[in-house]
KEFI-425413 format. One record per residue (C-alpha): x, y, z; residue in three letters. Coordinates in steps of 0.001 Angstrom, whole numbers. Example, Ala and Ser with C-alpha at 12.3 -4.5 7.8 and 13.67 -1.06 7.14 Angstrom:
# KEFI-425413
px;py;pz;aa
12300;-4500;7800;Ala
13670;-1060;7140;Ser
# end
This chain:
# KEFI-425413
px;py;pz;aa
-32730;26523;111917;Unk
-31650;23455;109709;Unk
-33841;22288;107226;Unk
-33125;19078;105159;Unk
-34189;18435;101584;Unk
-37125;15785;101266;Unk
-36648;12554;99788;Unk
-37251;12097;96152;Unk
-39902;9042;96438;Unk
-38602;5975;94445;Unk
-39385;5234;91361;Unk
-39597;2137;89323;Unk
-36978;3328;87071;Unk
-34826;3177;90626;Unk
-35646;-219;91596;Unk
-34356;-1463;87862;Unk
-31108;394;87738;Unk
-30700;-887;91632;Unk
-31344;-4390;90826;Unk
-29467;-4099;87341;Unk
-25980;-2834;89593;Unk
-26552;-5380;91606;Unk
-26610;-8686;89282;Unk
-23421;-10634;88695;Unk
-21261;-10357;85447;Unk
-22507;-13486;84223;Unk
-25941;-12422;84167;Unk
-24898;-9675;82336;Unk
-22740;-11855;79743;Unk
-25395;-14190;79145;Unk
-28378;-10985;78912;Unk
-26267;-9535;76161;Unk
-25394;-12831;74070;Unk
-29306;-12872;74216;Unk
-29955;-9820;73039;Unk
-27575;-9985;70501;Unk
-29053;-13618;69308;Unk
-32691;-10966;69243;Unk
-30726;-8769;67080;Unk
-29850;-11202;64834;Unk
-32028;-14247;64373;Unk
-35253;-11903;65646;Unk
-35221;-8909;65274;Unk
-36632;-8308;61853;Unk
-36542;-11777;60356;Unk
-39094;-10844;57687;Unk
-37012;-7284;56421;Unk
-36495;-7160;52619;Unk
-32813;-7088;51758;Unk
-32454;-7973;48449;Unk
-28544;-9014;46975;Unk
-27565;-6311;44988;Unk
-25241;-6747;42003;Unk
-21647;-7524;42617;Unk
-18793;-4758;42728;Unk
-16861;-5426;39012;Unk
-14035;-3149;40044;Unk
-11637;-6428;41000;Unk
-8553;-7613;39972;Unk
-9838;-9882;37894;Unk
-13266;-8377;36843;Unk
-11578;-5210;35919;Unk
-9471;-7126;32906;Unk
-12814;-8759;31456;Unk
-14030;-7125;28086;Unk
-17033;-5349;28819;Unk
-19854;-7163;27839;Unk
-19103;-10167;30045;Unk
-17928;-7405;33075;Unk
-21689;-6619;32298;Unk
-23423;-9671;33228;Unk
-20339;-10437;36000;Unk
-22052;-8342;38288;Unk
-24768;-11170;38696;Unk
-21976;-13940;39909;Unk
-23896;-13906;43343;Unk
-27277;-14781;42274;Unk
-25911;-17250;39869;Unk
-23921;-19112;42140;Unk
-26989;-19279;44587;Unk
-29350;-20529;41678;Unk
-26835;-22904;40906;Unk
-27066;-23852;44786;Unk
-30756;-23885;44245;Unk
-30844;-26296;41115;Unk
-28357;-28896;43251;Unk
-30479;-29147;45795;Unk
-33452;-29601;43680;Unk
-31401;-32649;41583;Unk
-30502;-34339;45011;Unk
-34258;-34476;46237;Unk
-35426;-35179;42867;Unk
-32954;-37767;42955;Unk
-33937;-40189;45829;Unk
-37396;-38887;46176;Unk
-40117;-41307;45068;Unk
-43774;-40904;44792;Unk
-46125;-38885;42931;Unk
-45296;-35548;41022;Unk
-46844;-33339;43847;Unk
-44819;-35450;46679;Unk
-41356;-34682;44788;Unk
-42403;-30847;44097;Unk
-42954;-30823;48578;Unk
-39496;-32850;48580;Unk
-37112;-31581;46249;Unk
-38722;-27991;45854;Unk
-39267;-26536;49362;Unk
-35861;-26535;50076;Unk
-34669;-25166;46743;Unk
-37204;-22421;47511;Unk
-35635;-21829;50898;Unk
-32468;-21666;48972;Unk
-33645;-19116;46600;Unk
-35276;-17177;49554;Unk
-31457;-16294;50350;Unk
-31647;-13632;47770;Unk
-34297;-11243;49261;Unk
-35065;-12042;53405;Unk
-31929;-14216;54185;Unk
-32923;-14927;57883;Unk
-36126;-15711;57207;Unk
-34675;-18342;54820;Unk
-32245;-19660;57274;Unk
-35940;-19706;60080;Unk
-38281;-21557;56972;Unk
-35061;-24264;56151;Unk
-34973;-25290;60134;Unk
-39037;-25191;60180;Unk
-39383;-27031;57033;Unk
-36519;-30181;58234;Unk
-38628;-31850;59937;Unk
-41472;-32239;57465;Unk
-38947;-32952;54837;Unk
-37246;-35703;56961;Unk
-41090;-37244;57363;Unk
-42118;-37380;53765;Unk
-38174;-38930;53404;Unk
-39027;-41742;55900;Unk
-35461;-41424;57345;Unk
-35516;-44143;59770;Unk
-32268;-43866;61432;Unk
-33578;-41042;63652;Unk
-31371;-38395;62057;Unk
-32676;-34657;62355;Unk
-31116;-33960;58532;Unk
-32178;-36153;55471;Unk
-30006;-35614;52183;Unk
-32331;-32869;50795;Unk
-32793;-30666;53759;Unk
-29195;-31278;55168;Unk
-27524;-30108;51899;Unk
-29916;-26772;51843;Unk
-29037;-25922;55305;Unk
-25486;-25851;54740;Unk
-26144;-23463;51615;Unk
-28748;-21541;53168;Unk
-26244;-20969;56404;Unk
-23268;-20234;54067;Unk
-25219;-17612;52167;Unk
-27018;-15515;55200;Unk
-23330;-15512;57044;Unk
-21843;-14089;54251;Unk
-24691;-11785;53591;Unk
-24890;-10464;57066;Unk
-22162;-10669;59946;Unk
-19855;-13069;61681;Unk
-21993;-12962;64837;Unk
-25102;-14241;62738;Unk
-23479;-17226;61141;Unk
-22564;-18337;64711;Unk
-26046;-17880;65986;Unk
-26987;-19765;63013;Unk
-24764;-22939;63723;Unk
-25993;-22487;67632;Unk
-29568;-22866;66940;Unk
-28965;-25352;64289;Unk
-26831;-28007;66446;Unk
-29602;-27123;69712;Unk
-32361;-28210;67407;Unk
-30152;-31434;66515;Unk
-30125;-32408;69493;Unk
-33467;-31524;70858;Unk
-34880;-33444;67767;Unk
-32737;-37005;68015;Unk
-33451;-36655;71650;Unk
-37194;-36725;70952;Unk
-37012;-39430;68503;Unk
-34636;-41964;71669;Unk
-31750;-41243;69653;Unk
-28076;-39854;70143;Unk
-26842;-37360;67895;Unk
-27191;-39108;64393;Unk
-24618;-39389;61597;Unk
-26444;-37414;59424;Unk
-26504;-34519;62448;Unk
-22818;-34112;62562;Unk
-22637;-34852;58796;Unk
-24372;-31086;58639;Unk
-23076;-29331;61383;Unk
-19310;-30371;60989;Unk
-18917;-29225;57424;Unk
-21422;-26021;58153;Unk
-19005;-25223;60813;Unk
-16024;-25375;58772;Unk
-17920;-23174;55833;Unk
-18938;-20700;58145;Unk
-15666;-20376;60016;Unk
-14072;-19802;56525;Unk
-17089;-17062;55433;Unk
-16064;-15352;58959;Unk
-12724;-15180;58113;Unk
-13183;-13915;54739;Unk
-15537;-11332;56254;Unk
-13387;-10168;58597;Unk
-10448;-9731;56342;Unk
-12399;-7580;53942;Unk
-14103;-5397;57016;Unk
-10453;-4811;58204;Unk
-9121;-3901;54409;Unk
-12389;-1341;54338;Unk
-11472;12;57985;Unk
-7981;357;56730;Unk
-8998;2196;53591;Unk
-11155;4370;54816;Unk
-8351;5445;57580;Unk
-5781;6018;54441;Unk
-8344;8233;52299;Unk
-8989;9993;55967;Unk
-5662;10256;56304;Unk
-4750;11736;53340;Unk
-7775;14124;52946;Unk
-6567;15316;56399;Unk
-2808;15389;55158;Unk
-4026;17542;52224;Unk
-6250;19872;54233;Unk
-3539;20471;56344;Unk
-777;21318;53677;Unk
-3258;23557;52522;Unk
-3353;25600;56056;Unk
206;25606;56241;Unk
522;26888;52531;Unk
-2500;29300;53251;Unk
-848;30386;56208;Unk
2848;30784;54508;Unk
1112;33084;51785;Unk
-643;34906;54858;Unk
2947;35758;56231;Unk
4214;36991;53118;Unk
1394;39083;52702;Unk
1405;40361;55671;Unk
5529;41464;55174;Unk
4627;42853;51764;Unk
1452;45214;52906;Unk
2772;45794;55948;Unk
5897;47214;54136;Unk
4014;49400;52064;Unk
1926;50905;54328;Unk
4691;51553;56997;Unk
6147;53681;53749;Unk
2415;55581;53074;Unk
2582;56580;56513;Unk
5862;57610;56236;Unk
5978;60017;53102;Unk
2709;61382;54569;Unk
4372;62174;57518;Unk
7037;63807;56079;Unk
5210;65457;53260;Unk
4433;68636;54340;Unk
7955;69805;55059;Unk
8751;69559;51102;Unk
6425;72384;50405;Unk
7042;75248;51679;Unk
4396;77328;53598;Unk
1530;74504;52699;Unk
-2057;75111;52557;Unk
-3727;74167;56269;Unk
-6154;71886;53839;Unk
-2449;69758;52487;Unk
-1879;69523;56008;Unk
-4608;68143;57209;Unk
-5046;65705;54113;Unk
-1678;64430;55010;Unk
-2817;64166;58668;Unk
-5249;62155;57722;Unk
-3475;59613;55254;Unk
-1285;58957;57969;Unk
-3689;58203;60251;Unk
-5392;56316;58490;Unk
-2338;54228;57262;Unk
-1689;53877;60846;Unk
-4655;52397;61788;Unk
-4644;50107;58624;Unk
-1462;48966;59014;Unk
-2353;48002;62862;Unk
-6171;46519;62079;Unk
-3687;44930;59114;Unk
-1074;42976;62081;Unk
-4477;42609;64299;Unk
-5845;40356;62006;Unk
-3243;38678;60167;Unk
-878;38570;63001;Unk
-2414;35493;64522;Unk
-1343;33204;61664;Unk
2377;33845;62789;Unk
3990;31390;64842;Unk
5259;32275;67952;Unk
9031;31447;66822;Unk
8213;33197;62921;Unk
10523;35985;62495;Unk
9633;38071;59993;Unk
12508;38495;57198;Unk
15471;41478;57138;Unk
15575;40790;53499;Unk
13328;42044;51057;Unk
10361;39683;49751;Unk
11962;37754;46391;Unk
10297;39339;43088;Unk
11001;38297;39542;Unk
14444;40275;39121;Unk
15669;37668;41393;Unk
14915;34311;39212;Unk
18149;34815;37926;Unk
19983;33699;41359;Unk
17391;30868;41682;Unk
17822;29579;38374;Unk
21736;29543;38744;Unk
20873;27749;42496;Unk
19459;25248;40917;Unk
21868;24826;37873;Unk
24672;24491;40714;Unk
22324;21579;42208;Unk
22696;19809;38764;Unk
19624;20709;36916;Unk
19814;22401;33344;Unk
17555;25000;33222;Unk
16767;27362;30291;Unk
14858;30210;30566;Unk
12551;32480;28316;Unk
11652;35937;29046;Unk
8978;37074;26286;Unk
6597;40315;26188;Unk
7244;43836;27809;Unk
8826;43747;31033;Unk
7769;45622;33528;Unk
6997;45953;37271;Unk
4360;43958;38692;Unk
2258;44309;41964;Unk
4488;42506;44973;Unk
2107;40099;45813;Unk
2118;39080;41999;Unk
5938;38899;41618;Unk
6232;37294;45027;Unk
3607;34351;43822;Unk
5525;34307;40213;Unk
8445;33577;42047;Unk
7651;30817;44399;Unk
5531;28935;41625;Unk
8801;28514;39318;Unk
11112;27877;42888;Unk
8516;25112;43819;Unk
8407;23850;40234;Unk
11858;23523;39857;Unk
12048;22081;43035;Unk
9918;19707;42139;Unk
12180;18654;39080;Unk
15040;18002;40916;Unk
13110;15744;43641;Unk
10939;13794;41042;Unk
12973;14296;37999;Unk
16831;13892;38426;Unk
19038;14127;35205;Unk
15825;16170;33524;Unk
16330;19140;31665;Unk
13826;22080;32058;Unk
12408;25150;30557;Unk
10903;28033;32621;Unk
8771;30647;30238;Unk
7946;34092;31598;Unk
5486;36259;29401;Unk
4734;39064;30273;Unk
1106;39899;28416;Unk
-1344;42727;27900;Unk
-4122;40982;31008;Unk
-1200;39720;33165;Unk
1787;37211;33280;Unk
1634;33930;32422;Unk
4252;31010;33491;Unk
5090;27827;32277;Unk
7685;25439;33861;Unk
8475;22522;31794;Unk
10577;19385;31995;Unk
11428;16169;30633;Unk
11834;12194;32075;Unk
14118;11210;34707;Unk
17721;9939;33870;Unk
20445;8493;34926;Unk
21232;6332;37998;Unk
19627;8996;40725;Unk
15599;7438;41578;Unk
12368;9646;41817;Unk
11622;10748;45226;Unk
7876;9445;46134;Unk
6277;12577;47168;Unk
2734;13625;48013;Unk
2190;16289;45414;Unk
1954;19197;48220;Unk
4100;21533;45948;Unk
1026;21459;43187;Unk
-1302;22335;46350;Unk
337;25275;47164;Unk
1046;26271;43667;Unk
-2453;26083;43082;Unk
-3392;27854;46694;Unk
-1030;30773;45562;Unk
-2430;31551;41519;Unk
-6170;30964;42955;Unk
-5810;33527;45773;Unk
-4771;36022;42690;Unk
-7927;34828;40655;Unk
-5522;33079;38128;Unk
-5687;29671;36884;Unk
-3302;26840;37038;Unk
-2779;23521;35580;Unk
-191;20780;36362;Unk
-377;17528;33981;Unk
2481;15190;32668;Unk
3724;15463;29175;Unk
3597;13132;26297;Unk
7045;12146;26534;Unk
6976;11726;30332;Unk
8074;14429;31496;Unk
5861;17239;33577;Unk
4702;20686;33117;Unk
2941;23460;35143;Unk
1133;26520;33625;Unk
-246;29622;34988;Unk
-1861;32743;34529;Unk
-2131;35818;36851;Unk
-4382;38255;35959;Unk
-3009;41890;36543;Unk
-4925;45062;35314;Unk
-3498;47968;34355;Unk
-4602;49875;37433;Unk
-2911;47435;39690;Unk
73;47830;37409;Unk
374;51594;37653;Unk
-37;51217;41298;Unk
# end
């Protein structure tokens, strides 16, 4: 028996997506220029934006003492009052008539001007609905849609909401503005008049430059942002591979030790002769549990191993090797002195191990930043732990400064904060550098 599914009955949902498919590419061109003149010009026309203050942190605002940087932030709404006040002289200016006809004349479309400041499209929406009345009490008879007045606070009131918003808008803007040109000198029998293209010419040109301008600055923000992306990625991923470097040598140095707990408890019991079935068992179970440390141990720290990471024959470096480093480095052309104060003694691995790649890193460091420097490496060995301080002067002679990212500090920094110890790296009075550090090592970890 074959059954077939029923039919799904059609919805009007289905009817719009069919007949949506099925209209041409034009349609679809010209439905989303629409919608995006909605978004624009429409779709809240009445929102509150007001201009905040201007960004001081130019160029040219930066160098300005700091009472004037003060009041700099207001450039914007000074420059737009200033707008405001010409547009107010012009009407005042040919207007004639009675006090209240030049306050309708001169004053509406400094208002409109001033409405820039706090609902920009609906300023650009009352200059276009207020032209006409303003052209009538002008008794322009040459059938122009612009008189002097409203012509000059259109191109203001344009300039402003295109800078204020985006590109897109100020084109919209210039679209309406030339349609209602025409539509109103075709009303009145007329071609376009002089005074038409006398506003949309020079609006043109003012927004085209605004676009540019806007563009340029949107691509120096998008390019920016990518950089600081960039390099908070770049630093979050030096950090991994440090983290991961120190997880390695870890990993060698407890490994080691272990492998040699298991081993001596292994072997224990056939030092003593005739032992106890309770020593026995006690070193059964160190072993074992060694064992099984040392294998939870590769379990979880194994996975930070590359597939091609071997681990080392040699021994991990400790602090009675800084003597070949220093004299690797000396050989390399850098004058290093060292200072060993304090009781010396043996330190955990993972301490000595840490000591050692903060001065190699340092001194690295010198030689790549700092050619022709001398430098001073301090070792003090102190009652709470060691402390370490890498010093070095300016660069000399003909040899330039490498340009480097700083991820030597990072790792530094990575390595003395996994032992709880604290770090800082600054530059010197003289202009040189220098690193400090503390470890923190207590007595039991000593004896250990």
């Amino acid at each position: 028996m074959v059954t077939t599914a029923s039919a799904r009955p059609r919805t009007v949902a289905d009817v719009t997506d069919t007949r949506a498919s099925s209209r041409s590419p034009e349609f679809r061109l010209a439905q989303g220029a629409l919608g995006g003149l909605r978004e624009d010009l429409f779709h809240d026309a009445f929102a509150y934006r007001p201009l905040g203050p201007m960004s001081v942190d130019g160029p040219v605002t930066r160098r300005l003492p700091e009472r004037i940087r003060r009041n700099a932030r207001w450039t914007p709404h000074a420059i737009v009052g200033a707008f405001a006040l010409l547009v107010f002289a012009v009407g005042s200016d040919i207007g004639s008539g009675s006090g209240l006809f030049l306050l309708a004349f001169a004053g509406l479309p400094a208002v409109a001007v001033l409405l820039t400041l706090v609902r920009p499209v609906l300023a650009f929406w009352a200059s276009l609905a207020m032209t006409p009345f303003i052209t009538a009490l002008g008794s322009y008879s040459d059938g122009s849609p612009w008189g002097p007045t409203s012509g000059t606070a259109h191109v203001v009131i344009m300039t402003v909401v295109a800078a204020r918003t985006r590109p897109r808008t100020g084109a919209w803007m210039w679209l309406v503005s030339a349609v209602y040109a025409f539509f109103a000198t075709g009303l009145l029998g007329r071609g376009a008049g002089p005074d038409a293209f006398a506003v949309l010419f020079p609006s043109a040109l003012v927004l085209l430059v605004v676009t540019v301008l806007q563009v340029r600055r949107e691509a120096k923000e998008t390019v920016t942002a990518q950089q600081t992306v960039t390099a908070v990625e770049r630093s979050k991923r030096t950090l991994l591979e440090e983290r991961t470097t120190i997880a390695r040598e870890l990993h060698d140095v407890v490994a080691h030790h272990m492998s040699v707990v298991a081993i001596q408890a292994e072997a224990a019991p056939y030092r003593v002769e005739n032992p106890p079935p309770e020593l026995e068992q006690a070193f059964v179970t160190i072993r074992e549990n060694a064992v099984a440390a040392l294998t939870e141990l590769r379990r979880v720290l194994g996975v930070v191993r590359a597939e091609d990471y071997e681990a080392p024959d040699a021994p991990q470096p400790t602090l009675a090797d800084l003597e070949g480093l220093i004299g690797n480095v000396r050989e390399a052309g850098l004058d290093v002195e060292k200072t060993v104060t304090g009781a010396v003694r043996e330190l955990p691995q993972g301490v000595e191990l840490s000591a050692y790649r903060i001065i190699q890193e340092a001194l690295s460091n010198v030689l790549r930043h700092a050619p022709g420097a001398g430098a001073k490496v301090e070792v003090s060995y102190v009652l709470g732990g060691l402390g370490l301080r890498i010093v070095n002067g300016p660069a000399r002679g003909l040899l330039k400064p490498s340009q480097g990212a700083g991820h030597g500090i990072t790792g530094m920094r990575e390595r003395v904060s996994m032992l709880n110890g604290e770090m800082t790296a600054e530059p010197t009075e003289d202009g040189g550098y220098e690193v400090t550090a503390f470890i923190p090592v207590t007595r039991e970890e000593t004896d250990q």
